[in-house]
N, C-alpha and C positions, 0 to 999 in steps of 0.2 A: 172913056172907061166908065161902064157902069157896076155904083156899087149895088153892093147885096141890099136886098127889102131889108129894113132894123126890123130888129126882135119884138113884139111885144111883150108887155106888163102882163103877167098871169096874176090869178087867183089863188089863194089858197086850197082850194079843190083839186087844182092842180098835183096835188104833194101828199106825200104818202107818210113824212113822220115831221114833227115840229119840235123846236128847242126853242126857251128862251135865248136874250140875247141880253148881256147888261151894257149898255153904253157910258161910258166914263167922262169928264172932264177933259181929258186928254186924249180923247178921242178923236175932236172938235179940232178945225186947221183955223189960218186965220179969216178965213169966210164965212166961217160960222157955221159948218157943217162939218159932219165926219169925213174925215181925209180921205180918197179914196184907196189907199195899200189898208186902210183899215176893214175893210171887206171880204179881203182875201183872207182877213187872220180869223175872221168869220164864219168864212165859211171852210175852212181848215178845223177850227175848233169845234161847230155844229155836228159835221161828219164824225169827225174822230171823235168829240164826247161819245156820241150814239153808239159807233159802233164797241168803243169799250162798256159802254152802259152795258149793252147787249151780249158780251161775252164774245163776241167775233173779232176783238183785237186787244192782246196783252201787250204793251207799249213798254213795258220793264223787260219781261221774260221771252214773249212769243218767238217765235222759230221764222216768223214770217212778219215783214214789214211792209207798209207800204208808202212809196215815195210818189209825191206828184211830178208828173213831167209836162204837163198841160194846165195853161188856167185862163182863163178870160171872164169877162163880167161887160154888161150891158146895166147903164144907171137912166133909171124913172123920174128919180124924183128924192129931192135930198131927206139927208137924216140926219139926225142932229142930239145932242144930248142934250136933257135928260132921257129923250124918248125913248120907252119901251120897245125892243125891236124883238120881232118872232123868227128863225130862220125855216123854211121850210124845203124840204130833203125829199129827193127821189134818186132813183138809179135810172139811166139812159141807156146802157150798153153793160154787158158783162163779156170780157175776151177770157179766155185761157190763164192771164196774168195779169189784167188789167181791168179799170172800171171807170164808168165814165158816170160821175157825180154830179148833179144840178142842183144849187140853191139859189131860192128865193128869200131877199130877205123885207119884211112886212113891218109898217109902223103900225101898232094900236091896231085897230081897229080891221076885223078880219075881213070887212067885206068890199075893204077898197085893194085896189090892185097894187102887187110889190113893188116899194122903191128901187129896187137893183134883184139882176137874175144873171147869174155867174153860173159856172162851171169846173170843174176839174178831174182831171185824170189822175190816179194812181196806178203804177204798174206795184205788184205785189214782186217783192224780192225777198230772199234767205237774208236773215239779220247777219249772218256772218260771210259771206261770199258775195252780196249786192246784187246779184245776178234773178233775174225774174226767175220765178217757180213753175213748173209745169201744170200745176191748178190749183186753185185757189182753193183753201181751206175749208172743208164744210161749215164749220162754223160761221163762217163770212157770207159760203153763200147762203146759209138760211137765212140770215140778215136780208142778204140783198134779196133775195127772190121778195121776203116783205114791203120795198122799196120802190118794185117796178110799175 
């Protein structure tokens, strides 16, 4: 069986919007490095800050939700608290009720390649019925169209 070529380390250039990241104490597993389910909370909060920043998602009120049913992540190069960490956000794919999200997340220094490059999908669903929507909100897609 052959596996697949691994991914490589992008760049910042790569990425179309940036969020800090604060790394905490307990971030930290007993290696000495950030645990890796710590990542994923990472790149769930990156996302989702943005697009509330942006007005593309009311997480109290909105009429429309979006749930991940996809995630995976590819690690470079560890991370560690206290370190500064940048998350860096693009759009891969937009379907009819779904979106395919990639981050990259960056120690310090902009012009060395990201420690870890993850991914996740959201399908967009009605907050009361759970059921995906037949299109995505304009508000979300002017977001995303920004993203790709």
């Amino acid at each position: 069986m052959t596996l697949p070529p691994r991914p490589l380390a992008e760049f910042q250039s790569a990425f179309k919007a940036f969020r800090p990241i604060g790394t905490r104490w307990s971030d930290n597993d007993l290696y000495g490095h950030v645990n890796n389910v710590v990542y994923y909370s990472w790149f769930d909060t990156a996302v989702n800050g943005l697009l509330i920043e942006r007005g593309a998602l009311d997480i109290h009120g909105g009429s429309v939700i979006g749930l991940v049913v996809e995630t995976g992540c590819n690690y470079f190069s560890p991370l560690a608290f206290p370190q500064a960490v940048t998350a860096g956000i693009r759009v891969a794919h937009v379907g009819a009720s779904s979106v395919r999200y990639e981050v990259a997340l960056f120690a310090g220094n902009e012009h060395l390649p990201c420690a870890a490059k993850g991914h996740f999908v959201h399908v967009y669903v009605d907050r009361a019925t759970r059921r995906p929507v037949s299109f995505l909100p304009p508000e979300l897609l002017s977001v995303l169209e920004l993203l790709k």
